[in-house]
N, C-alpha and C positions, 0 to 999 in steps of 0.2 A: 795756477790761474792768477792772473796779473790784473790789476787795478788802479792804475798808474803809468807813466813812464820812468820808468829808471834802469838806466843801465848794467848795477851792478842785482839789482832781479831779472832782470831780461837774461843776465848770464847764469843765472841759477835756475830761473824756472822755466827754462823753454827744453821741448824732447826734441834730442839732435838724432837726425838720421844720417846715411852718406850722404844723401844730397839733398837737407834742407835742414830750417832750424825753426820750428813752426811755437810761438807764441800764442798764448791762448789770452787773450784781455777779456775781463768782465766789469763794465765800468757800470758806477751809480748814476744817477738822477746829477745832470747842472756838473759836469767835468769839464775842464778847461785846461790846458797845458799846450807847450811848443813840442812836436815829435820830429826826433830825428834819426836818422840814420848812420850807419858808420863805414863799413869797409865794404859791405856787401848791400845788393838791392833788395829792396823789399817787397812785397805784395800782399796786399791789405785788402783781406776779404769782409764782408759785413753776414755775422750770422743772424743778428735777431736787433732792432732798430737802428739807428741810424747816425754816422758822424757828418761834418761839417768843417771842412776844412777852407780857411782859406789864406787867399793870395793875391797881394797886392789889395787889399781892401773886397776883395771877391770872394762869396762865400760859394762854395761848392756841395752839395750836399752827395752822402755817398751812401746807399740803403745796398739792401742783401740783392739789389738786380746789378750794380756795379761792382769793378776793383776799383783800385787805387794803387799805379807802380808808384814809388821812390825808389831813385837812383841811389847810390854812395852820396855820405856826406849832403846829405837832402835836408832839408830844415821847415817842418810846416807849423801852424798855428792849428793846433782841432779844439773843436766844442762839442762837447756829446747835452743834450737837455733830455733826454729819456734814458734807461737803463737800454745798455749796449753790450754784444756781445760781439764780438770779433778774432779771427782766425788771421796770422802775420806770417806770413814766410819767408823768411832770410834765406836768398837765395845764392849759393856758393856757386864759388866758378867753374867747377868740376861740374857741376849738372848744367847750366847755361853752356860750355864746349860741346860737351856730348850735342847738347840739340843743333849746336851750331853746327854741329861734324853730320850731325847723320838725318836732321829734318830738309827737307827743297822747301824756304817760306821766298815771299817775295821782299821787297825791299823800297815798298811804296814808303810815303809817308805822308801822314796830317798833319799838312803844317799847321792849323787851328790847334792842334792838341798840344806840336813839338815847343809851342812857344811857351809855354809855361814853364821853366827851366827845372831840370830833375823830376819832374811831378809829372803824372800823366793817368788821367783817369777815361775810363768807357765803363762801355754793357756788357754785362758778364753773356757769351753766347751760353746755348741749350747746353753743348756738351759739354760747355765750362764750369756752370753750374751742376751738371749730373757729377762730374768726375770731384767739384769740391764736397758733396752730400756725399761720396764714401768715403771720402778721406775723414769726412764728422765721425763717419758708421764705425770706420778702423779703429780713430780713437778710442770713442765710447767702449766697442769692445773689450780694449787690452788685451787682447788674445796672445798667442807665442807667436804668430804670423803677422801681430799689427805693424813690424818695423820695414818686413819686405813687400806688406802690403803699401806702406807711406810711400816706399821708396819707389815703388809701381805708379803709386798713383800720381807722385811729384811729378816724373816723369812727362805722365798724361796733363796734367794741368798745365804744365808748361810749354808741351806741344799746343796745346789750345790757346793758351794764351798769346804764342809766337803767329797765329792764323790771326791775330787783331791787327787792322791797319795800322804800321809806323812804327809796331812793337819792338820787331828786329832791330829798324833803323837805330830807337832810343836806348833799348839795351848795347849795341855797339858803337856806344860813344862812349872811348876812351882816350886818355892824356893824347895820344899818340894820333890818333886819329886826323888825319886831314880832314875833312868833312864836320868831325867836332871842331876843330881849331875854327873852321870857316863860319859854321853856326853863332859859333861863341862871338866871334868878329861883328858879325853880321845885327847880332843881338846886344851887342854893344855901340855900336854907332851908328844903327839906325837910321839915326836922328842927323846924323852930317848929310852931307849931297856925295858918299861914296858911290863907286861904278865900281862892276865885275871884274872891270881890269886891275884897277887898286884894290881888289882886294886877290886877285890872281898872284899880283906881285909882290904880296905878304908874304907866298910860299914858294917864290921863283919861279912860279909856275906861268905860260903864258896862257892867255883867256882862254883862247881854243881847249888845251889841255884840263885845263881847271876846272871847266866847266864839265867836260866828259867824266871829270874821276866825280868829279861833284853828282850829278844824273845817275851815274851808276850805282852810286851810294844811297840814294834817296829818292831815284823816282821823277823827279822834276828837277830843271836846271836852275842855276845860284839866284837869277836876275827874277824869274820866278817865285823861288825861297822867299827874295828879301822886299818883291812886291807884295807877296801874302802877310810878312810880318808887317809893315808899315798900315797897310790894309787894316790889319788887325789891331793895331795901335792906334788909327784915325778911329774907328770903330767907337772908340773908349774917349779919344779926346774929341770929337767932336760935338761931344753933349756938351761942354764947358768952354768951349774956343769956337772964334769965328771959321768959314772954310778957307780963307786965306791964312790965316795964323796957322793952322793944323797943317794946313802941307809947307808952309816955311818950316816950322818943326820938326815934318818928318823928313828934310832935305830934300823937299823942290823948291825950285825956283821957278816953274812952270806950274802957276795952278792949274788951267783948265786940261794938263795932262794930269796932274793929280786926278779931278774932277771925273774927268775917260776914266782910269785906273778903278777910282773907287764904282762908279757905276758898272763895269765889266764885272767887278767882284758881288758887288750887292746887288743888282738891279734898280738900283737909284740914286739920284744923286746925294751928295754930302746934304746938301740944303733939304732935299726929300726927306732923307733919313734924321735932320732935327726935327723936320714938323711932326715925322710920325713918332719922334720920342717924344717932345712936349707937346 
């Protein structure tokens, strides 16, 4: 049982099965450290209070009704202020293929969720929760059967967990990936006044083209994508900037189409949406 973050305990005190590496944390009262990740994804169950993660100045709070994915190479700030208990699973790529080969998930995605890079938190559903209470049961046991029972029940948790909207989408972003590469693009310059066509022709690709393999991969097309992120970033800057400053920054040159955009998205305008924050 771990109490801390450290690596070279993480590689000593977690029980490995084929297809998972599941960490048991029990943290005191007022904990504080950066958690990260390494080669494989994780998933960050809450048994008994509550962590607090956050990003970009956002704090997130994560109790035993939520997960919490990290990607590879993930890097978060957590705060625990009550005694915490938490269940981690390192999950290898041998058991993520398998699901990938033999589960039919869809391949929506949230892009409110996808924008938070590597990090991705929801509601744990009913049978995600039933199926993580015997994986507690197996442990506690130790029986001669708790390793093909883990390995059962890893299984099942990760089919449950692949039924979460966007879940597929995030865990199939890798180096190689078109559709990562475009994200990444996308989540990088924002903020310029780029068009689907420039960034089509990042991958030689023409719009028409680009945009298909884009949709297929996620559900909704690029110009879409990169309206929801910007959406999502006026969101945040518009508490502190005028509504002309926030759409120069987020690369219009047209406010009163910025102004259209954000109303389709919220139901009110930018100038609404300050009165009802302050």
């Amino acid at each position: 049982m771990l109490d801390c973050f450290n690596r070279k305990l993480e590689l000593s005190d977690r029980l490995e099965t084929d297809y998972s590496h599941i960490l048991h944390y029990d943290f005191p009262n007022e904990f504080t450290d950066t958690y990260k990740t390494y080669e494989n994804s994780r998933l960050w169950t809450i048994l008994e209070g509550e962590i607090s993660v956050f990003i970009d100045q956002y704090s997130i709070p994560i109790d035993n009704q939520k997960f919490l994915l990290l990607l590879p190479e993930a890097s978060v700030k957590v705060n625990i202020e009550k005694p915490t208990r938490a269940l981690v699973f390192e999950l290898n790529d041998s058991l993520l293929k398998k699901a990938y080969d033999n589960l039919s998930t869809d391949y929506e995605t949230d892009c409110d969720q996808i924008l938070i890079k590597k990090i991705f938190c929801a509601s744990e559903s009913l049978d995600f929760h039933d199926t993580l209470g015997r994986i507690v049961k197996a442990l506690n046991s130790k029986g001669k059967n708790m390793e093909y029972l883990l390995n059962l029940y890893s299984q099942e948790l990760i089919f449950h967990l692949l039924q979460v909207k966007g879940v597929s989408q995030l865990l199939n972003l890798k180096p190689e990936n078109l559709t990562s590469k475009a994200i990444q693009y996308m989540n990088d310059k924002y903020m310029l006044p780029i068009t689907i066509k420039q960034i089509s022709s990042q991958f030689d690709m023409s719009e028409a083209n680009f945009s298909q393999c884009f949709k297929k991969a996620t559900g909704i097309n690029p110009k879409e994508y990169l309206t929801n992120l910007r959406m999502e970033k006026a969101k945040k800057m518009i508490t502190h900037s005028s509504v002309t400053d926030t759409a120069f920054d987020l690369g219009y040159r047209n406010v009163s189409r910025f102004i259209t955009l954000f109303k389709e998205k919220y139901g009110v305008t930018p100038k609404q949406y300050q009165k009802n924050i302050f």
